[in-house]
C-alpha positions as CSV (number, residue, x, y, z in Angstrom):
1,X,62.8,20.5,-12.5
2,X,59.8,19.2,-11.1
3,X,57.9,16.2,-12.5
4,X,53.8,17.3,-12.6
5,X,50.9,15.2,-13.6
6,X,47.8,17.3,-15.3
7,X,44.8,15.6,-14.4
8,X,42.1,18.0,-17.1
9,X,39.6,16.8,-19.9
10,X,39.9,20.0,-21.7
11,X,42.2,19.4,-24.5
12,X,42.8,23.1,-24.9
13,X,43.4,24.1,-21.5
14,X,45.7,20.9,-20.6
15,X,48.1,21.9,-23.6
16,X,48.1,25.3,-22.3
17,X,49.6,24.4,-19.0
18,X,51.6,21.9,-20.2
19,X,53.7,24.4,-22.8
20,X,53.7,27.0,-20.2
21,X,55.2,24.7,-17.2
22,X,57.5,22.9,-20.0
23,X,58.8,26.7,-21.1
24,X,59.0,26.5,-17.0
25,X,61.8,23.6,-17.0
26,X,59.0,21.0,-16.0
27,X,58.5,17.8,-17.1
28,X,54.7,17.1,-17.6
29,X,52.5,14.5,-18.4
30,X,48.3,14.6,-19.0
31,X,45.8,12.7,-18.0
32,X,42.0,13.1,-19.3
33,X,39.8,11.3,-17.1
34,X,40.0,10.2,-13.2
35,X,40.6,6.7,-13.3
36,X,43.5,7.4,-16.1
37,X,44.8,10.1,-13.3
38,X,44.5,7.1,-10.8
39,X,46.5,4.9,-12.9
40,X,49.4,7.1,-13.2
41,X,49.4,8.8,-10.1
42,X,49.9,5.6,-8.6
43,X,52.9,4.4,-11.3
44,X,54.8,7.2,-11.5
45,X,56.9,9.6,-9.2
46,X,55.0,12.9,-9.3
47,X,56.3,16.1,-7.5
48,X,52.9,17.7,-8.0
49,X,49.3,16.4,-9.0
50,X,47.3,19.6,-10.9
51,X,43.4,18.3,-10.5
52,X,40.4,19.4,-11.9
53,X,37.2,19.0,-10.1
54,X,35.0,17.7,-13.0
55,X,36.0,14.9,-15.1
56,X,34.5,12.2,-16.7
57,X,34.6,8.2,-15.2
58,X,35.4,9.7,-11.8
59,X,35.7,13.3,-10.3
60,X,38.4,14.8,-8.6
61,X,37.0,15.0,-5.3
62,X,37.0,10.6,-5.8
63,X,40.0,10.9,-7.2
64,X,41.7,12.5,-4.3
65,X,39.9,10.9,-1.6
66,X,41.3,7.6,-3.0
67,X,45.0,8.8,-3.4
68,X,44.9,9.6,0.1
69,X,43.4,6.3,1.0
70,X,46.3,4.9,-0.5
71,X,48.9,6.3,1.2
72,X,49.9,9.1,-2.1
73,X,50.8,12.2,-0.5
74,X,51.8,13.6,-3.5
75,X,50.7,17.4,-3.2
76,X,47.6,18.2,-5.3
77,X,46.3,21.2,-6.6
78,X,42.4,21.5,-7.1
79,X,41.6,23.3,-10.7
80,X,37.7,24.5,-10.2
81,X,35.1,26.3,-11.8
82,X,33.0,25.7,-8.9
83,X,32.5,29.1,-6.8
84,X,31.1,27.0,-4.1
85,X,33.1,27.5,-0.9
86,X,31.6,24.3,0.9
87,X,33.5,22.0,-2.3
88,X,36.8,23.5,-2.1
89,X,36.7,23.3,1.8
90,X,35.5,19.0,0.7
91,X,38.4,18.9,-1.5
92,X,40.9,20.6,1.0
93,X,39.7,18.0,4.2
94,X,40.2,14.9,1.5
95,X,44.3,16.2,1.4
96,X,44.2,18.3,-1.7
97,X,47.2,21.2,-0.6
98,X,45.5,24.3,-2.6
99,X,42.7,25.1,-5.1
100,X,43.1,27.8,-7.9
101,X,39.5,28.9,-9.5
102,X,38.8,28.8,-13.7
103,X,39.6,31.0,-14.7
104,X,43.3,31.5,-13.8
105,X,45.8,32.7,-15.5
106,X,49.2,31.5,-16.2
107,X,51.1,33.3,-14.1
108,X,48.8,32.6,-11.0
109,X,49.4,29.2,-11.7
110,X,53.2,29.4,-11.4
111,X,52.8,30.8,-8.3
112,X,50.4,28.3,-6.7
113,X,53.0,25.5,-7.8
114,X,55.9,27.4,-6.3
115,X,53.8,27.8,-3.2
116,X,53.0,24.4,-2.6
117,X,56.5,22.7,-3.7
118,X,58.2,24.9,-1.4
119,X,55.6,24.2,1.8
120,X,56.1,20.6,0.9
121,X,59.9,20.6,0.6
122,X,60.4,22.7,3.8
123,X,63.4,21.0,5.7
124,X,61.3,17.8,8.0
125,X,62.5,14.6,9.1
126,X,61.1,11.4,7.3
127,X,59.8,10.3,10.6
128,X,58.9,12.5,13.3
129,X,58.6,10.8,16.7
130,X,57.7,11.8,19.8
131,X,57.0,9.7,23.1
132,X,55.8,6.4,21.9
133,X,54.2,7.5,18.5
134,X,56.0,8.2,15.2
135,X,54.8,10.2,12.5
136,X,55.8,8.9,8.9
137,X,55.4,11.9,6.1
138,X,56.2,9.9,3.1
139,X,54.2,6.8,4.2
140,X,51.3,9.8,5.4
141,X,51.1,7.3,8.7
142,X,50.4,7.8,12.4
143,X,51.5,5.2,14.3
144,X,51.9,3.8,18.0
145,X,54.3,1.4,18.1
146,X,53.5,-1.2,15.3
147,X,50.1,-0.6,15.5
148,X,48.6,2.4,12.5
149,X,46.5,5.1,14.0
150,X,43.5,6.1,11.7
151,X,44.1,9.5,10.8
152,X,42.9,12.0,8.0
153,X,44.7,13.9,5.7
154,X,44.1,17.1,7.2
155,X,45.0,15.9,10.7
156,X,48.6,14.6,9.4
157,X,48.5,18.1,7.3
158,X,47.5,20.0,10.8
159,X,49.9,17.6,13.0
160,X,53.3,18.4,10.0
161,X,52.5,22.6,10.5
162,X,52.6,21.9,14.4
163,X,55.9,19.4,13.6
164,X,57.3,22.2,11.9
165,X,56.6,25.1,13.5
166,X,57.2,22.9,17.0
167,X,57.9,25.0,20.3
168,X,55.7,28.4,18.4
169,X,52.1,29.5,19.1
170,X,50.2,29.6,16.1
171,X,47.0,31.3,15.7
172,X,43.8,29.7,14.6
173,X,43.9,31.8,11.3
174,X,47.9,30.5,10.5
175,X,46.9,27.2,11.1
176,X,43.7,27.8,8.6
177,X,46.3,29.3,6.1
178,X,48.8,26.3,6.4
179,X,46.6,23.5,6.3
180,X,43.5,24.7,4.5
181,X,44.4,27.2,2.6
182,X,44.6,30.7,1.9
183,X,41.4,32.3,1.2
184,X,39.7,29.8,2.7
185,X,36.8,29.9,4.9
186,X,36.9,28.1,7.7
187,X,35.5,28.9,11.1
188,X,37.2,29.3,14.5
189,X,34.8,26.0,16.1
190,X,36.3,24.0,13.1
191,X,39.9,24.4,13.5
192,X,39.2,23.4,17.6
193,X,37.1,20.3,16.6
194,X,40.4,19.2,14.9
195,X,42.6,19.8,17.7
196,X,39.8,17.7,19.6
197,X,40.0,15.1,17.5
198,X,43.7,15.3,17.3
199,X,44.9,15.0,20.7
200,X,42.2,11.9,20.9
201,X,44.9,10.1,18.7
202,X,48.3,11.8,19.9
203,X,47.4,12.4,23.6
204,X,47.7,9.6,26.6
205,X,45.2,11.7,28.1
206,X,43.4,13.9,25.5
207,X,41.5,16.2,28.2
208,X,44.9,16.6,29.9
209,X,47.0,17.1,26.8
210,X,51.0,17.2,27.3
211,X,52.0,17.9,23.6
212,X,49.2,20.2,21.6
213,X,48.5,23.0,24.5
214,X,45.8,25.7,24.6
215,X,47.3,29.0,24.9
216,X,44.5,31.2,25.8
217,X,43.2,34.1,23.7
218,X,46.4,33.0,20.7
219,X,46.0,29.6,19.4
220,X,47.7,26.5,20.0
221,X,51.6,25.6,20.8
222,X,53.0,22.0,20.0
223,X,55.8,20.9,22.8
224,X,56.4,17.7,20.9
């Protein structure tokens, strides 16, 4: 049983998901606005946040970006009826895990949640470390030594697939599907301005990088 929070101002449709995720052995609470979701996403012990886009007081895409500002790195699932890629991709570089579109049904729903609960409990230590850094996962820190290196959510989401999937080459398109998300467009430049930006934090010597390596014409390998 998985606790979820329902962040959705339509009565209808938040009653919906709740009876269908209850029948589902979940426990499940609603919230109506953004800074209601706020308040209890920052009380309570959620296993998975389901967040719509528009809401009124504050919007998802806010109500995100602050979660992730405060260290919550409680997965998040994006509910939109926006059809505009260049949102979704906002809401995925903010730390949301996956986006499902109005309208979905039920059963899609399901399976987004079971996606994303079983990405996120995927066997990794507490704290990764490696040379003099140390990567916290349930803190959703970087840090050298005692000092916290600034680092966005889709970084630490890009730097746990690498963690993972340590000693593998991954392709630009698997890293798009693990830390963006399926069905999500994302171009080739983007995912290596990350890596850039990346090994400028993780790197002693980012244009001679020891632990994220270029393997040419594949992707990228982590030796970590």
């Amino acid at each position: 049983m998985s606790r979820i929070l329902i962040v959705e101002d339509e009565k209808d449709i938040a009653t919906v998901m709740a009876d269908d995720l209850q029948v589902e052995g979940h426990e499940v609470e609603i919230a109506s606005d953004g800074n209601a979701a706020l308040q209890r996403a920052r009380e309570g012990t959620w296993d998975l946040i389901l967040l719509d886009l528009m809401l009124p007081r504050k919007d998802g895409l806010d109500v995100c970006r602050e979660l992730r500002s405060a260290r919550i790195s409680t997965p998040i699932i994006m509910l939109t009826a926006r059809a505009h890629e260049a949102e979704k991709v906002l809401g995925l570089e903010l730390g949301a895990d996956d986006y499902v579109t109005k309208p979905f049904s039920p059963r899609e729903l399901r399976a987004r949640i079971k996606a994303v609960l079983r990405r996120f409990r995927e066997e990794r230590p507490a704290v990764y470390r490696f040379d003099d850094l140390e990567v916290d996962f349930d803190r959703a820190e970087l840090r050298r030594g005692k000092r916290t290196i600034e680092a966005t959510p889709l970084e630490l989401k890009l730097l746990s697939v690498f963690i993972q999937r340590r000693g593998r080459v991954l392709s630009r398109q698997q890293l798009i599907d693990e830390a963006w998300g399926h069905e999500t467009f994302v171009t080739d430049r983007v995912v290596d301005s990350h890596i850039v930006n990346l090994r400028r934090k993780i790197e002693p010597k980012p244009d001679q990088p020891r632990y994220l390596l270029s393997v040419r014409g594949i992707g990228y390998r982590f030796d970590g």
